[in-house]
N, C-alpha and C positions, 0 to 999 in steps of 0.2 A: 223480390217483393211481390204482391199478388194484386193483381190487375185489379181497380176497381168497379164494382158490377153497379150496373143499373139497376136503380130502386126500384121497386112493385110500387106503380101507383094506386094502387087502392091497401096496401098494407105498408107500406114503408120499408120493407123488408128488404135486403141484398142479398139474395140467395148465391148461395157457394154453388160452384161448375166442377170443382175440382174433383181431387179424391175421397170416395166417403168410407167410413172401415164398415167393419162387419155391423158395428152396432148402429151404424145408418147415419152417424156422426162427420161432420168436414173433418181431416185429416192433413195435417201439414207432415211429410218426410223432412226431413234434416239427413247431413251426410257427414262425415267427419272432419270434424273443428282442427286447429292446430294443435297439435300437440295431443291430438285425443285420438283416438279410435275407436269412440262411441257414433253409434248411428242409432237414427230412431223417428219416433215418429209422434206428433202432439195434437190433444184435439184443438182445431184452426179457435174456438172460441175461448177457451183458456188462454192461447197466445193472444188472439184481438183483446181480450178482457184486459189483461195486464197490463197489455202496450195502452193501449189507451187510456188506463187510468195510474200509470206507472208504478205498479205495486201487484205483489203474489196475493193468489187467491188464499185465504187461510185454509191450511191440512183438510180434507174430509168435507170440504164446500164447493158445490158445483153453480156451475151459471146457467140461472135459468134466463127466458125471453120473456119480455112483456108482451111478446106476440103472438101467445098461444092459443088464444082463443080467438084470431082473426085467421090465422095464416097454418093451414095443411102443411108447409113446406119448413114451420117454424125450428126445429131442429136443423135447417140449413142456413139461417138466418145467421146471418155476420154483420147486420148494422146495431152498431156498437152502442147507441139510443136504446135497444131494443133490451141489452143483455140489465 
């Protein structure tokens, strides 16, 4: 589970510590499930988005932030208000 981060108070934002990929994006690893032999890796707001609204993002839709024009670091932003 991923520790929960202290909110910016002047932006609201939980910026991710974690692993970021190439494209500057938080990054959750996964390792292989039962019976699988898949490993792999997901962007961290994709999985926050889903968990917290319990439903897949539709095919070819990506999650924006409502924090993009307060918060430089908004592409790190994991509070889930924001997405």
């Amino acid at each position: 589970m991923v520790k929960r981060r202290p909110q910016d108070s002047e932006t609201g934002c939980r910026i991710w510590t974690g692993h970021v990929g190439t494209s500057g994006v938080p990054m959750i690893a996964y390792g292989k499930q039962k019976n699988s032999k898949k490993t792999g890796s997901v962007r961290a707001t994709r999985l926050f988005w889903e968990i917290s609204r319990n439903k897949k993002i539709p095919e070819g839709m990506l999650v924006g932030h409502t924090c993009e024009s307060i918060s430089p670091n908004h592409n790190l932003c994991l509070n889930v208000d924001h997405f």
